[in-house]
LUMLO-416394 format. One record per residue (C-alpha): residue number from 1; residue in one letter; x, y, z. Coordinates in pm, 1 decimal. Layout:
! residues N
seq = NUM | type = A | c1 = X | c2 = Y | c3 = Z .
...
! end
This chain:
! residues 97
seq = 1 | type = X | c1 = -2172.7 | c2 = -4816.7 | c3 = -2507.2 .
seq = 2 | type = X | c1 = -2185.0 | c2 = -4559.2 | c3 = -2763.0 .
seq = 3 | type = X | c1 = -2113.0 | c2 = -4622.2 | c3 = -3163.9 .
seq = 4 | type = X | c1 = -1996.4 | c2 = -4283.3 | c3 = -3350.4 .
seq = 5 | type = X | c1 = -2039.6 | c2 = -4292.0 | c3 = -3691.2 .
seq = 6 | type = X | c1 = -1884.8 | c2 = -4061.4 | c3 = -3972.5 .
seq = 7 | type = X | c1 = -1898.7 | c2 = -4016.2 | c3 = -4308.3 .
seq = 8 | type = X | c1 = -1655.4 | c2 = -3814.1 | c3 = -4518.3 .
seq = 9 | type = X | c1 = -1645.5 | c2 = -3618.5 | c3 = -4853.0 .
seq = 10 | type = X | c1 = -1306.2 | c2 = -3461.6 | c3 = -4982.0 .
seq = 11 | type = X | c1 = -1264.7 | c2 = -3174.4 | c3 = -5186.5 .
seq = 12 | type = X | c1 = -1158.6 | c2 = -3281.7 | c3 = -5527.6 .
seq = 13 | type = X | c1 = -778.2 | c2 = -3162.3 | c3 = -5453.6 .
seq = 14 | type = X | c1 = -726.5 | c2 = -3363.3 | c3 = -5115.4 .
seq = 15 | type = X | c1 = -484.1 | c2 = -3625.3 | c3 = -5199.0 .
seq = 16 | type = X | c1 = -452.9 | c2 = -3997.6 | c3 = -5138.8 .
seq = 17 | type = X | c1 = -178.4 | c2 = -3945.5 | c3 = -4910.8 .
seq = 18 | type = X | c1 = -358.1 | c2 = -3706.2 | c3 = -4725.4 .
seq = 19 | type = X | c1 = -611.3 | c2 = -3958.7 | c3 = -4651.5 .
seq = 20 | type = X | c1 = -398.7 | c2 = -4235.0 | c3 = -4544.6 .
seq = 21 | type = X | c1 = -227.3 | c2 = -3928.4 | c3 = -4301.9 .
seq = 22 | type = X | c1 = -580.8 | c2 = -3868.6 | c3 = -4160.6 .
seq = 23 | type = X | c1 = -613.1 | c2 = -4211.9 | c3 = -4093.0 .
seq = 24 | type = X | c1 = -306.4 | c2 = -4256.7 | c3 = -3929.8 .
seq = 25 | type = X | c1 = -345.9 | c2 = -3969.9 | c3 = -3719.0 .
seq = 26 | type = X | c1 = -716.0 | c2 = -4085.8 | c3 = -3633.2 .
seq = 27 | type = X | c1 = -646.3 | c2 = -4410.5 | c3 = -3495.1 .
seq = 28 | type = X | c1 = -365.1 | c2 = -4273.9 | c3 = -3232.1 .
seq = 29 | type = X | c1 = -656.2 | c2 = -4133.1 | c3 = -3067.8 .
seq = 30 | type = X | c1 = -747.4 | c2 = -4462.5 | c3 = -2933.5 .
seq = 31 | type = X | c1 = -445.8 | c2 = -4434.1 | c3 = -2711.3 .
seq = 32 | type = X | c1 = -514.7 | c2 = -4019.0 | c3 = -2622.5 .
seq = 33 | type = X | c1 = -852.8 | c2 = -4018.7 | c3 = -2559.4 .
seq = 34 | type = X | c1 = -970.0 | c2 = -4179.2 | c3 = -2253.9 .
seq = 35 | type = X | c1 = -1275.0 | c2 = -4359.1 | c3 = -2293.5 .
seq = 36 | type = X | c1 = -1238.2 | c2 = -4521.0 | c3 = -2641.6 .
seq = 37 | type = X | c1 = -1284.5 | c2 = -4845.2 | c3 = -2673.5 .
seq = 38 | type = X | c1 = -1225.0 | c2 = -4932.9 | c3 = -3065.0 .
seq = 39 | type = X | c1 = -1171.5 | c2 = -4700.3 | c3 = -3380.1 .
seq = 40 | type = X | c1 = -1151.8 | c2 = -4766.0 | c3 = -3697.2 .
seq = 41 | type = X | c1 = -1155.0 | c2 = -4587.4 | c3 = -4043.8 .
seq = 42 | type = X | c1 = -1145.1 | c2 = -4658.4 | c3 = -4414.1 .
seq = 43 | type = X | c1 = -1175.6 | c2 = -4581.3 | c3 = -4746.5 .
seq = 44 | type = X | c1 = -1526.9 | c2 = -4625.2 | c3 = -4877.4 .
seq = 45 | type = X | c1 = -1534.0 | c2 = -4872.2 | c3 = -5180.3 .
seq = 46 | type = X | c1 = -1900.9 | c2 = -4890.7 | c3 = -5227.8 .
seq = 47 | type = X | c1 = -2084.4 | c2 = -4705.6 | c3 = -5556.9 .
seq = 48 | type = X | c1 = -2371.9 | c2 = -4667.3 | c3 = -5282.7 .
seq = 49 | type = X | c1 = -2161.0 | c2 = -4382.3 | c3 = -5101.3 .
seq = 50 | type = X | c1 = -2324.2 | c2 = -4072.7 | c3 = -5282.2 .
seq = 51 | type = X | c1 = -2006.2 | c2 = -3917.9 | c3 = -5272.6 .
seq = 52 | type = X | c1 = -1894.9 | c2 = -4067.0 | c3 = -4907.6 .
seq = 53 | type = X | c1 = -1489.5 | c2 = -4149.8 | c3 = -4945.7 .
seq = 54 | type = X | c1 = -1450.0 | c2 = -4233.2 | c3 = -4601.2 .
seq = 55 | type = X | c1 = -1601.5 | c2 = -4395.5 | c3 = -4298.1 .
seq = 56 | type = X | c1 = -1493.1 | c2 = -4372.7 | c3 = -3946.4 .
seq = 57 | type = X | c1 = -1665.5 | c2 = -4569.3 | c3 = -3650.4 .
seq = 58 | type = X | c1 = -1579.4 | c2 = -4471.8 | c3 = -3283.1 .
seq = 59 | type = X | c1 = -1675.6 | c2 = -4694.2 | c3 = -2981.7 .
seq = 60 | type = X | c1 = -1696.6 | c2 = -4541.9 | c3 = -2648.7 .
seq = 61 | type = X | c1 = -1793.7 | c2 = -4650.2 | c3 = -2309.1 .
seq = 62 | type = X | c1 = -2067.6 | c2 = -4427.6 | c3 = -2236.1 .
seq = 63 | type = X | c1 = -2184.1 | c2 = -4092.6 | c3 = -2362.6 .
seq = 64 | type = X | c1 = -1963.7 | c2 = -3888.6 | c3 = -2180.3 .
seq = 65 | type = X | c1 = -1665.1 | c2 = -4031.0 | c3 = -2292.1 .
seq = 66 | type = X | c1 = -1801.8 | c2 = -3935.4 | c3 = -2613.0 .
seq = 67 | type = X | c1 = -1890.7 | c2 = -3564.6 | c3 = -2515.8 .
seq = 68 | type = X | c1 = -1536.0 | c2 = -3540.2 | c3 = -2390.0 .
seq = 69 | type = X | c1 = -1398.7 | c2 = -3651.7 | c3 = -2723.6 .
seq = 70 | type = X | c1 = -1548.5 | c2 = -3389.6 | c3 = -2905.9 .
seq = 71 | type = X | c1 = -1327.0 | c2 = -3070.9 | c3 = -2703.6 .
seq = 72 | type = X | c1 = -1017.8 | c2 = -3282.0 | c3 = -2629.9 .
seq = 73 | type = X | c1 = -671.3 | c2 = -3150.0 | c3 = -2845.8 .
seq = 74 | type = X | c1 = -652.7 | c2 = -3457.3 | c3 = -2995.6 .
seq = 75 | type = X | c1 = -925.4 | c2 = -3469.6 | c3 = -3153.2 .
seq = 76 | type = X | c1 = -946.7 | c2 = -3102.2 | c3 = -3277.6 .
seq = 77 | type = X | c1 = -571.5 | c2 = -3152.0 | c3 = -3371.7 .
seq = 78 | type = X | c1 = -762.7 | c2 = -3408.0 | c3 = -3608.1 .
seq = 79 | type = X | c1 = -1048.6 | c2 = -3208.3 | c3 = -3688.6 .
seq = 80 | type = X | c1 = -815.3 | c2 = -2876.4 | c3 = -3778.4 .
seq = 81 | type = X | c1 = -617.7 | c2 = -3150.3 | c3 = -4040.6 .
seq = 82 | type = X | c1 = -925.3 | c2 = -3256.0 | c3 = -4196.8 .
seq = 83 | type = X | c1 = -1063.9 | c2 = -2930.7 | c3 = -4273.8 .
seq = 84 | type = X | c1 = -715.6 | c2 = -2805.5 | c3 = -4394.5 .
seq = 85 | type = X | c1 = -702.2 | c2 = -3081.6 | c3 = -4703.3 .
seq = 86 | type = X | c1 = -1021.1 | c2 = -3036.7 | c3 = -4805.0 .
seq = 87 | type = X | c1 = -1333.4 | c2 = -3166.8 | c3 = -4609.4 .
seq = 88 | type = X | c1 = -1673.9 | c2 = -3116.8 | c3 = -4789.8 .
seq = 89 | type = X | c1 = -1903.1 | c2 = -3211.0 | c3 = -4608.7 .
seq = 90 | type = X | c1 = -1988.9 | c2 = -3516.4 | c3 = -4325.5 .
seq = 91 | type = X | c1 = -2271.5 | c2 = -3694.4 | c3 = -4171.8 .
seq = 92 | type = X | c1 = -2220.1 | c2 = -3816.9 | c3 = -3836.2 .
seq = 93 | type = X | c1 = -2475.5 | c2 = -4070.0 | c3 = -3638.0 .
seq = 94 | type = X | c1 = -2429.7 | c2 = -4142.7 | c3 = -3299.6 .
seq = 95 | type = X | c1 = -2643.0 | c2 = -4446.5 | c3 = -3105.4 .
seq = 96 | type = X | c1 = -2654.9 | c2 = -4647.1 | c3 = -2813.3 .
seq = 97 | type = X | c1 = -2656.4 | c2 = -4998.9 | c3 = -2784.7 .
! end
């Protein structure tokens, strides 16, 4: 299995609802993507996030599931949201375990 791991940072304008919109539209790609096996995202609440408003963790069954993710329409219907109300910057950390 495969854990993806982001970390988010909004531009100062992107709104709450925006967020919760993001979220909504990232967890439907549990049921459009094959090879996901959990997802879940969040609003950080920790004062250790140096910035970080949002985490997202991604569990797929192997890593070409997750290679596949990346490209798929879904997913860069997601991605082309995210950048449009305001993404800063992310960190993403993917593992195997």
């Amino acid at each position: 299995m495969i854990e993806h791991i982001v970390l988010l940072k909004f531009s100062s304008k992107t709104t709450e609802e925006q967020k919760q919109e993001l979220i909504r539209k990232t967890l439907l790609l549990r049921n459009e993507i094959p090879g996901i096996m959990d997802i879940r995202q969040g609003n950080n609440f920790s004062d250790r996030s140096q910035g970080f408003e949002m985490g997202l963790t991604v569990r797929f069954e192997d890593r070409t599931s997750l290679e596949n993710y990346g490209p798929h329409p879904s997913h860069q219907e997601v991605f082309s949201y995210l950048q449009e109300i305001g993404l800063e910057d992310s960190i993403i950390v993917d593992f195997e375990i």
